[in-house]
C-alpha positions in Angstrom: 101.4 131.1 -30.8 104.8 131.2 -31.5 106.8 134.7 -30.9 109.7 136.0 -33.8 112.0 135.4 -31.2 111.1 131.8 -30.6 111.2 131.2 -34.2 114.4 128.9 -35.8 117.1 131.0 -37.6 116.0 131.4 -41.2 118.0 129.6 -43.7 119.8 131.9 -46.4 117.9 131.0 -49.5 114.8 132.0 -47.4 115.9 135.4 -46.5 117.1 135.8 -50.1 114.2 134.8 -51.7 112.2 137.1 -49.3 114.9 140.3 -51.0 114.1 139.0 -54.2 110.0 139.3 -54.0 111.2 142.7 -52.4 112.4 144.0 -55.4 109.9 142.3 -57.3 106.8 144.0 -55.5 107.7 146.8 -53.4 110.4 149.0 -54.5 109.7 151.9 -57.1 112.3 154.3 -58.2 110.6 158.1 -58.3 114.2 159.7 -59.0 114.2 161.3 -63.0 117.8 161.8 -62.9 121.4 160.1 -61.5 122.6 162.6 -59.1 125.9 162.6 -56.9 123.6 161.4 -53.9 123.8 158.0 -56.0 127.2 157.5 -56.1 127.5 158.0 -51.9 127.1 154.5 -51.1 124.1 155.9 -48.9 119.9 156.3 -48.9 120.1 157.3 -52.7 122.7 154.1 -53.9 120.8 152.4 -51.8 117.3 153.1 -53.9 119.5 152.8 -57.3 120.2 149.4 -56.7 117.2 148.2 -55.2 115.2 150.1 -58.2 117.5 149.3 -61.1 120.1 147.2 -60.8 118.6 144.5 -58.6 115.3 143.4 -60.6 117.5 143.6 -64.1 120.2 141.3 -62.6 118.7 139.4 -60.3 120.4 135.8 -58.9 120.9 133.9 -55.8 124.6 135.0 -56.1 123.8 138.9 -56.6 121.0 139.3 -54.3 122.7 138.6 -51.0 124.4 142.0 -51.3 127.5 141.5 -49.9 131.1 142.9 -50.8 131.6 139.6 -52.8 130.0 137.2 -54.0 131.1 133.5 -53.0 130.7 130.3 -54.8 132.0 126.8 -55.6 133.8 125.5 -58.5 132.2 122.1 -59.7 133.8 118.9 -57.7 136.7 121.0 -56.6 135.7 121.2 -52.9 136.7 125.2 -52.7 134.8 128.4 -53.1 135.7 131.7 -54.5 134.9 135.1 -53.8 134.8 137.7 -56.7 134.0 141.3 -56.4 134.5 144.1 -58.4 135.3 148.1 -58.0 135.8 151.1 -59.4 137.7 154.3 -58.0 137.0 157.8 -59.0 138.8 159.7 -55.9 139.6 163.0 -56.0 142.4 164.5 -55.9 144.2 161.5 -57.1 146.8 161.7 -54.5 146.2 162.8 -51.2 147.0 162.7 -47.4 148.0 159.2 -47.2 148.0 157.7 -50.3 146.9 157.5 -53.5 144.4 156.5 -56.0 146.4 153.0 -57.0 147.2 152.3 -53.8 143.3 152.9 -52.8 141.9 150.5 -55.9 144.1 147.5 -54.6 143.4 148.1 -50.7 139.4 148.9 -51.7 139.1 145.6 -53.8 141.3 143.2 -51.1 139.1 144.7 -48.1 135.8 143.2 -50.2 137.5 139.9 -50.9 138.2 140.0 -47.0 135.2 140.8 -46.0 133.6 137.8 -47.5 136.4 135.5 -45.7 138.3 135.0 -48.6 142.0 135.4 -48.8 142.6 137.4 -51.8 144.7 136.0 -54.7 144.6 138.2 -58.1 143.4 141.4 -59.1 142.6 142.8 -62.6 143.7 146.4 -63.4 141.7 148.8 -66.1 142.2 152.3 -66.5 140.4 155.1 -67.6 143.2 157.9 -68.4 142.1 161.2 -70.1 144.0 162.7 -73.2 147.0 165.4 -71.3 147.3 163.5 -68.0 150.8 163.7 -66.9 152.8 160.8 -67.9 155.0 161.5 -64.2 151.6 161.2 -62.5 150.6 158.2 -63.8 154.3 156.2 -63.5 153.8 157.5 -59.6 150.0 155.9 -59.6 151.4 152.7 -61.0 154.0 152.5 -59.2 152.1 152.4 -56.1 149.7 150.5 -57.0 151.8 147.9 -57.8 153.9 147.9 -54.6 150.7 148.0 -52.7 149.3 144.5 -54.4 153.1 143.1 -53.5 152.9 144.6 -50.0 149.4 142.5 -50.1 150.6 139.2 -52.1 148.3 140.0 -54.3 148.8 139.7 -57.9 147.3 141.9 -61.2 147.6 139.7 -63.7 145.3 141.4 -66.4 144.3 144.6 -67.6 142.9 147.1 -69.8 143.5 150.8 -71.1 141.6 153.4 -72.8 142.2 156.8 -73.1 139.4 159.4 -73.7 139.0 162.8 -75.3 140.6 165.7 -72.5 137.7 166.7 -69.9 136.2 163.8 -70.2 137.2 161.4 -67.3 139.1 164.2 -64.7 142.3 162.9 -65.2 142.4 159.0 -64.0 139.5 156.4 -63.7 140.2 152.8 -62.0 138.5 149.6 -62.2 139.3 146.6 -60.7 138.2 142.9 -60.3 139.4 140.3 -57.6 139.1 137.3 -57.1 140.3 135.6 -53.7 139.6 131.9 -51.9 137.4 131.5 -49.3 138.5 130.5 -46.3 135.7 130.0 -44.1 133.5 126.8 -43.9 130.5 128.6 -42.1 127.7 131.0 -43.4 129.0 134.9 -43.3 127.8 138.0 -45.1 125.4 140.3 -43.9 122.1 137.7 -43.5 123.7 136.4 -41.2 123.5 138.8 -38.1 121.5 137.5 -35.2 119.9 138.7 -32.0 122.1 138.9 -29.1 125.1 139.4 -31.5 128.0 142.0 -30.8 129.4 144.5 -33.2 133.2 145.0 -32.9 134.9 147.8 -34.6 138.9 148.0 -35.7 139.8 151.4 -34.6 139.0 154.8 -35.8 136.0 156.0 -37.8 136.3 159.1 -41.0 139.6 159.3 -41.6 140.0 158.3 -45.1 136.3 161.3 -46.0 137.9 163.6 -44.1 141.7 163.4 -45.1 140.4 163.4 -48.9 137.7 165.9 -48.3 140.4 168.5 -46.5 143.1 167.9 -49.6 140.4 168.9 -52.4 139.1 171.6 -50.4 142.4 173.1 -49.6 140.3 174.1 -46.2 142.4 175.9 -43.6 141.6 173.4 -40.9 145.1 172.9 -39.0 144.8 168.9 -38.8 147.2 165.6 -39.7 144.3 163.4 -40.4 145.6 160.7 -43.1 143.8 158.4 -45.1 143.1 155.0 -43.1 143.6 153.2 -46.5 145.3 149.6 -46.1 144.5 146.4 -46.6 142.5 144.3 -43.9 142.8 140.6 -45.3 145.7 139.4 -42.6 143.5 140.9 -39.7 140.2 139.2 -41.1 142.5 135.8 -41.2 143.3 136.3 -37.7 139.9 136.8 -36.9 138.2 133.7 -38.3 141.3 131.9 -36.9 140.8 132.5 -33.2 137.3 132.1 -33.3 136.2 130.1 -36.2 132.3 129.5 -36.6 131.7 133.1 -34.6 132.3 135.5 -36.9 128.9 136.2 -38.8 129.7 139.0 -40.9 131.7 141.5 -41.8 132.2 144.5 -43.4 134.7 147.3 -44.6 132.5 150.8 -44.2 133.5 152.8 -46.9 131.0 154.7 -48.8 128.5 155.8 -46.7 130.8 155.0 -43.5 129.7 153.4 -40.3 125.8 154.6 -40.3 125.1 153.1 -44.0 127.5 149.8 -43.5 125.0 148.8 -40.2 121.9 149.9 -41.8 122.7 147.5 -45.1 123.0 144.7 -42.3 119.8 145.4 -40.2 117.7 145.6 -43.3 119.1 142.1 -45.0 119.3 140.2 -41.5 115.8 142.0 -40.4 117.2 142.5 -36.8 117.6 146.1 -34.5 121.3 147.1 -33.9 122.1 149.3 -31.3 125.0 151.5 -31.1 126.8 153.8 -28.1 128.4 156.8 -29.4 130.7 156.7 -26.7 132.4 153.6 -27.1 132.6 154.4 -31.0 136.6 156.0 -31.4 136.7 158.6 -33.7 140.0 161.0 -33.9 139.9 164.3 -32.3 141.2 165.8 -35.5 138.3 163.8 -37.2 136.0 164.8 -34.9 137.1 169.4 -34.9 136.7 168.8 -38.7 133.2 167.4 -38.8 132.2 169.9 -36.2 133.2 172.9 -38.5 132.0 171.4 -41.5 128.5 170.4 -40.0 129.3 166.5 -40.7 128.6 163.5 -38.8 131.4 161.0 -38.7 129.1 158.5 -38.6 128.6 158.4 -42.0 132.2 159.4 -43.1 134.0 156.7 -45.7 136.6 154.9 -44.2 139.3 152.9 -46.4 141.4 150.8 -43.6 138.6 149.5 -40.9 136.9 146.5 -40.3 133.8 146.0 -38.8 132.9 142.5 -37.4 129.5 140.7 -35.9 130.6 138.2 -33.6 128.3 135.5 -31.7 128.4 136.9 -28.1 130.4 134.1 -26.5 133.5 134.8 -28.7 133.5 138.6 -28.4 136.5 138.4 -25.8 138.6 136.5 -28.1 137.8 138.3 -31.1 138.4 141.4 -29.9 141.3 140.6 -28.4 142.8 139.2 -31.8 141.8 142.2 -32.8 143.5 144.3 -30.5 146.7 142.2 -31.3 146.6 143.0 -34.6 148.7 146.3 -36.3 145.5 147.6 -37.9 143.4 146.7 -35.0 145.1 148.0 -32.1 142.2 150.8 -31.3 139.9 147.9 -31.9 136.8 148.6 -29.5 133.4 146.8 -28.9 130.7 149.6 -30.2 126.7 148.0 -29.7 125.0 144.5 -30.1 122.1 143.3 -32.3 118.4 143.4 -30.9 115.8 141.2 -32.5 113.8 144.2 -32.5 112.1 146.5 -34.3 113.8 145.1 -37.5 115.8 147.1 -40.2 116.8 149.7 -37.6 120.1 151.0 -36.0 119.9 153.3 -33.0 122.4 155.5 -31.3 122.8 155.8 -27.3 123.9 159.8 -27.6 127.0 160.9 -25.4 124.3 163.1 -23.8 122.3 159.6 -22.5 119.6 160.2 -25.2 118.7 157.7 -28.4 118.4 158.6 -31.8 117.9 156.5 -34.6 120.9 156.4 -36.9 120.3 156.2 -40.7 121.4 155.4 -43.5 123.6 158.8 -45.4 121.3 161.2 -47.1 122.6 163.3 -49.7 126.7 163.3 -50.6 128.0 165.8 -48.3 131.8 164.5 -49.5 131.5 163.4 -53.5 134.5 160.9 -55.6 135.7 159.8 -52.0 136.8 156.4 -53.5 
């Protein structure tokens, strides 16, 4: 008899086809009502889309899941990645930047994360009757210079304005489309047994600079927003070791604990984690300690998180290292080939919990 771990790696359309009867079959929604939960990129999202928006729209180019989808335009020889987003932060400005200059770096990091260098962004705002004309010059203007400091370009748009208390000041939506630059398989069916998990610095500083801004908290900390855009990094990355890097991933909503989660489920592998190789910032870390929080599962904005064959780890974390947003880079757990669709936690203490997915939306409009 032939063990799972003897087995031949399963080819993508498989492991898709296997999400799609999934859906089909085994997933019901119970929930009577949207609730913030399903906005937290966490357990509830999770269930919305699996319940509602997976069976409606079901494709092979949907139901891989990733940041982007990727595909090729007819006799051309390239492939694109497209994603979409849609920023409802608030406060609209806070430590560290701002809700333009988040919708640019938010939709880049997905166009990165699928290997894709990103080209041109669309712009649409939602802007409710009495905002501030000086806020939203400030918004644009950062937005803009962020898609320049990028090389990114928004060349389309859309406005509509809506009756006052009716969209909290600013909505943003955003499309992008970018070209991939990768010739190999990546996105998160792609993670394999024996597998390393690399991290580019810093976990929960964009939840927790946002969180501490609307809150008006009197916790004495300079935690900023980690927003910025990972694109150059991620080219560095497939450069040195081309072929090696098998996914990766930006963990915003739902931060570290959901991002790893989403990838043990669709690869149907184990990943194990050791909290103390996992850098989080001290001012991070006093914050979630007084609020009750785990930064585990705080959004991040600016971080990349990459699963890398174990013969290239050395070289990718390296280029990591050598990189301005990757200078805390560190090299946080592996992937098991068991018990699938579960990440575990080596505790500072020397114990092992299992880490799940968020529950609830302890920090709401994050992004």
């Amino acid at each position: 008899m032939v063990t799972k771990t003897q087995d031949p790696i399963t080819t993508v359309l498989d492991k898709i086809e296997r999400v799609r009867q999934h859906r089909r079959k085994k997933f019901y929604l119970r929930d009577k009502y949207v609730t913030l939960s399903h906005g937290s990129g966490g357990k509830a999202s999770h269930n919305l889309i699996e319940g509602i928006f997976g069976p409606a729209f079901s494709n092979p180019l949907l139901d891989a899941m990733d940041d982007s989808a990727t595909f090729s335009i007819n006799g051309s020889g390239h492939r694109l990645a497209f994603t979409t987003d849609t920023f409802v932060v608030n406060p609209l400005f806070f430590p560290g930047g701002d809700i333009g200059q988040l919708a640019v770096h938010g939709t880049v990091n997905d166009l990165a994360s699928a290997g894709a260098e990103p080209l041109y962004l669309s712009a649409g705002f939602i802007l409710e009757e009495g905002f501030p004309i000086a806020d939203l010059r400030c918004i644009v203007d950062s937005m803009a210079q962020a898609a320049r400091d990028a090389g990114v370009t928004i060349i389309t748009g859309d406005t509509k304005v809506v009756e006052r208390g009716k969209a909290d000041g600013l909505f943003i939506n955003t499309a992008g489309v970018g070209l991939v630059c990768v010739d190999w398989p990546m996105g998160q069916l792609q993670a394999r047994p024996g597998d390393k998990i690399l991290l580019s610095g810093p976990v929960g500083d964009h939840g927790i600079a946002v969180m501490l801004a609307r809150e008006e908290l009197e916790i004495e900390t300079d935690v900023q927003s980690d927003t910025a855009a990972l694109h150059t990094l991620m080219l560095d990355l497939v450069t040195a070791v081309p072929g090696a890097i098998h996914c990766l991933k930006d963990p915003t909503r739902g931060g570290l604990a959901t991002t790893l989660n989403e990838i043990a489920i669709a690869s149907e592998v184990a990943i194990a984690l050791d909290e103390r190789l996992i850098p989080v910032r001290p001012g991070v870390r006093g914050a979630c300690e007084i609020l009750g929080l785990d930064p585990l599962t705080i959004a991040n904005e600016g971080k990349l998180l990459a699963v890398v064959a174990p013969e290239a780890t050395r070289a990718a974390l390296q280029t990591m290292r050598a990189h301005p947003l990757g200078h805390d880079a560190a090299l946080i757990g592996e992937v098991r080939a068991e018990p699938e669709a579960m990440v575990f936690l080596r505790t500072e203490l020397g114990g092992t919990r299992v880490l799940d997915m968020l529950v609830g939306d302890p920090l709401p409009r994050i992004c």
